[in-house]
N, C-alpha and C positions, 0 to 999 in steps of 0.2 A: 692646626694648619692643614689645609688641603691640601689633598695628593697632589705630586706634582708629576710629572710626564717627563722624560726625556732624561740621558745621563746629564746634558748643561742643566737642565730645569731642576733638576737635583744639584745643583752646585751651587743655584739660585742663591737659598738663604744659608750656606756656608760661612759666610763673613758676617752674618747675623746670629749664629750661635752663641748661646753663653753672654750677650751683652743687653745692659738693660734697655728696656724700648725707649727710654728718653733720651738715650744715646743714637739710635737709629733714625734715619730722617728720609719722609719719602715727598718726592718732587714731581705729581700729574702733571701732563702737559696735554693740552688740546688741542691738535694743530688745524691749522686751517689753510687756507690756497698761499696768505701772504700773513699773517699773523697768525700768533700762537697765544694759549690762556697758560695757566700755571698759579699755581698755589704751594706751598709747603705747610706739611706737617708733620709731626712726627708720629712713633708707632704705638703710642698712649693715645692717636685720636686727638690730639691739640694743636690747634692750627699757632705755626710759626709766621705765616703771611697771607695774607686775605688774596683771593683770586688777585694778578693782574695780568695784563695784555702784554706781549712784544714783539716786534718785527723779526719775519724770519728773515734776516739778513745780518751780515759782521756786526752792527752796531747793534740790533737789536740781540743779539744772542748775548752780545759782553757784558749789555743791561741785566739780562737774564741772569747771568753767573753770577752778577755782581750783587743783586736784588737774593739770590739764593744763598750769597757765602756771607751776606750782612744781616741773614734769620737766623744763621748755626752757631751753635756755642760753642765754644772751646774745648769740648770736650767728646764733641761728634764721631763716633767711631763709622759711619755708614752713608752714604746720602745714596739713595737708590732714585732712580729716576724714571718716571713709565710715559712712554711715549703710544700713544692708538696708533697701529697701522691707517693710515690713509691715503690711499693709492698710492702717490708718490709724493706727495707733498711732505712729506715725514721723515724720506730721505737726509736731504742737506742737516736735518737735528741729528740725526741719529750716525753721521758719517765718520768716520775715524778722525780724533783731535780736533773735533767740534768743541767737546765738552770735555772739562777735566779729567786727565787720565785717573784721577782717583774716585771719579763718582760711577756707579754702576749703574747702566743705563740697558734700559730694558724693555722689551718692545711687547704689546698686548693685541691679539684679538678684537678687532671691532666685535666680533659676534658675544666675546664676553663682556665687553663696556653693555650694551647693550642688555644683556642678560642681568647681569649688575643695578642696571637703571629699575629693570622690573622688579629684582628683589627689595630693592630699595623704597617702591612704589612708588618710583615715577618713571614707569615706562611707555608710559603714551606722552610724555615732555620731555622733548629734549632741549637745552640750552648747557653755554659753557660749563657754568658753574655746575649745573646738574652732573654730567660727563667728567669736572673734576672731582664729583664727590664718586662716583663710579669707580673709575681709575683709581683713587686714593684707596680703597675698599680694599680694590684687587691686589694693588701693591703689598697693602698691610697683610693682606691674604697669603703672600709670598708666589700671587701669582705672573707668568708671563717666562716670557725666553731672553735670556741676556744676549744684547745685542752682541758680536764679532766679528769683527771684518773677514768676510768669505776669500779663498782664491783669486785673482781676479781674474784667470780663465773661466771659471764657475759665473763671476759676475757678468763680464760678457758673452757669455754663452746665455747667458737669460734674457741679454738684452738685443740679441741676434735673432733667439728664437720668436721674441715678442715683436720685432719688426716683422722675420717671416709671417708669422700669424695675420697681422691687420694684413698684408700686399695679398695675398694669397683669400683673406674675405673678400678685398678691394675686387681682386680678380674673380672671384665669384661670381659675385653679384655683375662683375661687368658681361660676364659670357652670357647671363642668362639676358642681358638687355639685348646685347649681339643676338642671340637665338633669334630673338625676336626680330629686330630688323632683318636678319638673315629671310623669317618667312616673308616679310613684305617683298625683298627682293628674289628671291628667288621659292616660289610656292612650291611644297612637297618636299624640298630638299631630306628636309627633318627624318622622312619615312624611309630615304635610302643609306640611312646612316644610324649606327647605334650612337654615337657621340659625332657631332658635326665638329665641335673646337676640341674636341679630344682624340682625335685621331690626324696624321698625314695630310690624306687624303680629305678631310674635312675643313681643316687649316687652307690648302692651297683652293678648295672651292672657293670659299667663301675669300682668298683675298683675290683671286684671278678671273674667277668666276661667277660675282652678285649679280651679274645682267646672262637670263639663260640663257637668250639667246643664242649667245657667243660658245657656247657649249656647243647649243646644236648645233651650229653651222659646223664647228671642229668633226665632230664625230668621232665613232669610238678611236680607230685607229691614229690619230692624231693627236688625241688628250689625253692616248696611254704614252706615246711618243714626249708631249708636252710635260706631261709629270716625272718620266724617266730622269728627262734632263734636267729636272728642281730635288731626283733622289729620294723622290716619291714614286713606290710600286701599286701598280695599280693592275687587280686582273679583269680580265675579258667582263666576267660577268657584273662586279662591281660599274668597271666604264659602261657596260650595257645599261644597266639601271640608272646612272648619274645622267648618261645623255639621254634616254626615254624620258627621263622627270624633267631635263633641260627643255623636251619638245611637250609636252602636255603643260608646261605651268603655262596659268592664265598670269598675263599681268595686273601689276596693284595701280592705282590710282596714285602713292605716294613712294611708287619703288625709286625714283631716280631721289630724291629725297630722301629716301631709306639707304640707300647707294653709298650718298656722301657722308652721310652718319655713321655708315658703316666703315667704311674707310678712315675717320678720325678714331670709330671707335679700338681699331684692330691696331693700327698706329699706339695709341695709348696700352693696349692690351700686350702688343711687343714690349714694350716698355715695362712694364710690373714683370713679363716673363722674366726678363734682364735682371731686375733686382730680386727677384725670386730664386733665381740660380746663384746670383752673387750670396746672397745672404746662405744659403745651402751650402755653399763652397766656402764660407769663411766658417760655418759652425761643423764642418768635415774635419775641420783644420782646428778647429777649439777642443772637439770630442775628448780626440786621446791626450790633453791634456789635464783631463775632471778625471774624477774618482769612476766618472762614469763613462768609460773609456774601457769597460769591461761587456756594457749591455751590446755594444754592437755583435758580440760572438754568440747572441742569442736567436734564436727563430726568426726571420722578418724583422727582425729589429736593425737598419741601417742608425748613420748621422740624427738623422732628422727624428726617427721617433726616439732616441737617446737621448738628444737636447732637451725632447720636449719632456720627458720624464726628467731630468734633471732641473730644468728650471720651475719645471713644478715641485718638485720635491727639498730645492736648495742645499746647505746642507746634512746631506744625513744623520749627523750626531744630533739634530734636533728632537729624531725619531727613537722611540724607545721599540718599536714593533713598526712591519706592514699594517699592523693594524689601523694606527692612528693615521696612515699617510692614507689609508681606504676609507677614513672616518671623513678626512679632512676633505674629500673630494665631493662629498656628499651624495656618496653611494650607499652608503649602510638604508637599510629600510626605516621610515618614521613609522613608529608605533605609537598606539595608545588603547592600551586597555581598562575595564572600568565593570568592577563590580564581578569579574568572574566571567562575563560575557560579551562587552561590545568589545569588539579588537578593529583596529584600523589600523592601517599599514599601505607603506610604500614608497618609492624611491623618495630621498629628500630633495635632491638638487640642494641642497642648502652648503656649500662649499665653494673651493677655487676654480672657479670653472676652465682655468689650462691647466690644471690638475687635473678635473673629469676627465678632459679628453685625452690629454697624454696617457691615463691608466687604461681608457678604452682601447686608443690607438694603438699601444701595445698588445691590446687581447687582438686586435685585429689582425695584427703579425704574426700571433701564437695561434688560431686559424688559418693563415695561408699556408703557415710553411712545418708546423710543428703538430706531427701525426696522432699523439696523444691527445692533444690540446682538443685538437679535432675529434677524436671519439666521446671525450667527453660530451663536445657541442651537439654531437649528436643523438648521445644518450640525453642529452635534456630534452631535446628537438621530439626523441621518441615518449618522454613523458607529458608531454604535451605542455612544455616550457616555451611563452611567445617570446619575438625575436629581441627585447628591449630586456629580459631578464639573462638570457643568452648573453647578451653583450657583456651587460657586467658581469655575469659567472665568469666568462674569461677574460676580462678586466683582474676582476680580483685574485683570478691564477696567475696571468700576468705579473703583477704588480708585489705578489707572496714573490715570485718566482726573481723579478728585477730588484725588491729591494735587499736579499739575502746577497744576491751576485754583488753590490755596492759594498754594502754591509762588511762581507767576508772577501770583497776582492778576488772573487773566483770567476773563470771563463766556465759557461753554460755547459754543463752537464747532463745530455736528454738523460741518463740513467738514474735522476737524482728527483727527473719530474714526471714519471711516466704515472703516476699513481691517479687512479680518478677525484675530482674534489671530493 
């Protein structure tokens, strides 16, 4: 049997000890947006029921149970069940009291279904049937993680963090449209500002201020006057440069146009701010109630990059090591050597990608504010380490450093992490 990972991943074939394989019965499922596949065999490799199809809804699941507990014989010690991760479609099967409290249900890897299919050789065809024979492999392999129903502070803290995430792209992408309209309406602004939507003073240009005119006619002393009272500080030299670039833009041919666009756009852009804050405020309030309610007393590590390491990560006891949660992010380096000589290598990306970020966005905390972290970063920086190996080196400090603190329930210890990698 292959190795397995994890203290649950080792409890996996517990109930399968000592009992003969005709007694053990495994149940692939192939889910899909609105139906699902499924077959039963048992752990001799003999099929109990030929593929078939069911609705993932109350009726079709009862089908399902029903069609599964009229293949097992009397004498069944085991029905293990492997469900693929797929996106979310996988969920409602796999939910608490879906499925009989005595069947073991157990959640797989796309990336090993997949690998599965290659050793199988059929990995350039995918179809159901194919996928249940994959899945069924794996199963008999004693592979996968037993599903458990998580915390539900845990659970909603992952689904808090994954709305912040999309509003917070949303609003990305929208500032950089804004920039844009910003230059049709008001030409040069961009050069008197290091961030025009990311500062006070840039905010209030752009919604008081897209026709320059109106700037220059104010002049300095009246639009340091006029921001005071909005509790925006603005000095001498700054207003000097904002109303000089007010009188030198040339007008556009489609600013008053740009204008109106602009003003829906900044409208909608308060708007994301609003549920950007809300959602931050409800996962501040989630934090200290996860196991990871400990990462906040680390370096730069607030609410927000907390959640996002814990919903990346879920929970912990899945984890046998940092290691595997560094593995799973798809930061380890792809190698391939061949013969003594060709070697290639380099980052995979091949993982959870609010996993990558989460472990990065923690090395970024452990940079701003954690003075070791930073010597390190700059002994690389001196060995002539570019800035994207940098990142994960103190990702993967990071991420050693957050998941012992979960692990052991300990508050951040700088004397525990000063050592160089």
């Amino acid at each position: 049997m292959m190795h397995m990972h994890g203290v649950r991943a080792q409890e996996l074939t517990s109930r399968s000890v000592g009992v003969a394989l005709d007694r053990l019965v495994a149940v692939p499922v192939d889910v899909g947006k609105s139906a699902a596949m499924a077959m039963v065999v048992d752990f001799t490799g003999r099929r109990l029921a030929a593929p078939f199809e069911f609705a993932l809804d109350r009726v079709g699941v009862e089908r399902f149970v029903t069609r599964v507990e009229g293949a097992l014989s009397g004498d069944v010690a085991l029905v293990r069940v492997g469900v693929e991760a797929c996106g979310h479609y996988h969920r409602p099967l796999v939910a608490c009291g879906v499925l009989p409290g005595d069947w073991q249900v157990v959640e797989l890897n796309p990336a090993w279904v997949s690998a599965q299919r290659r050793v199988n050789g059929t990995g350039r065809t995918k179809t159901d049937p194919i996928d249940l024979t994959a899945v069924a492999d794996l199963l008999l392999a004693g592979r996968g993680y037993e599903v458990a129903v998580g915390d539900e502070p845990l659970v909603e803290l992952g689904a808090w963090v994954a709305h912040r995430r999309r509003r917070v792209e949303v609003r990305s992408g929208l500032k950089n449209q804004l920039t844009g309209q910003l230059d049709r309406c008001f030409p040069g602004l961009g050069a008197c500002l290091s961030s025009v939507l990311g500062t006070k003073v840039g905010r209030l240009v752009a919604v008081e201020f897209s026709d320059p005119d109106r700037l220059a006619r104010m002049g300095v002393a009246r639009f340091r006057s006029f921001a005071a009272r909005r509790d925006v500080r603005v000095n001498v030299a700054m207003a000097e440069r904002l109303v000089a670039a007010a009188r030198q833009a040339l007008p556009t041919a489609e600013a008053a146009v740009a204008r109106h666009v602009l003003a829906a756009d900044l409208w909608l852009l308060a708007g994301l701010d609003g549920q950007v804050a809300a959602a931050e405020e409800r996962i501040a309030a989630l934090v200290p109630a996860t196991r990871y309610a400990v990462l906040t007393s680390g370096p730069g590590w607030g609410p927000v990059r907390a959640a996002g390491y814990a919903a990346g990560v879920g929970d912990p006891a899945r984890w046998p090591s940092h290691r595997q949660v560094y593995r799973a992010a798809g930061l380890n380096p792809a190698q391939y050597e061949s013969a003594g000589r060709r070697r290639d290598s380099g980052i995979s990306r091949e993982g959870s990608v609010p996993l990558r970020r989460a472990i990065l966005d923690l090395g970024v905390g452990l940079w701003h504010q954690d003075a070791a972290a930073r010597g390190y970063a700059v002994s690389l920086r001196q060995r002539g380490k570019p800035g994207a190996v940098i990142a994960c080196a103190l990702g993967r400090r990071a991420n050693k450093i957050a998941f012992a603190m979960v692990r052991d329930q300990t508050l951040y210890d700088p004397a525990c992490w000063t050592s160089q990698e």
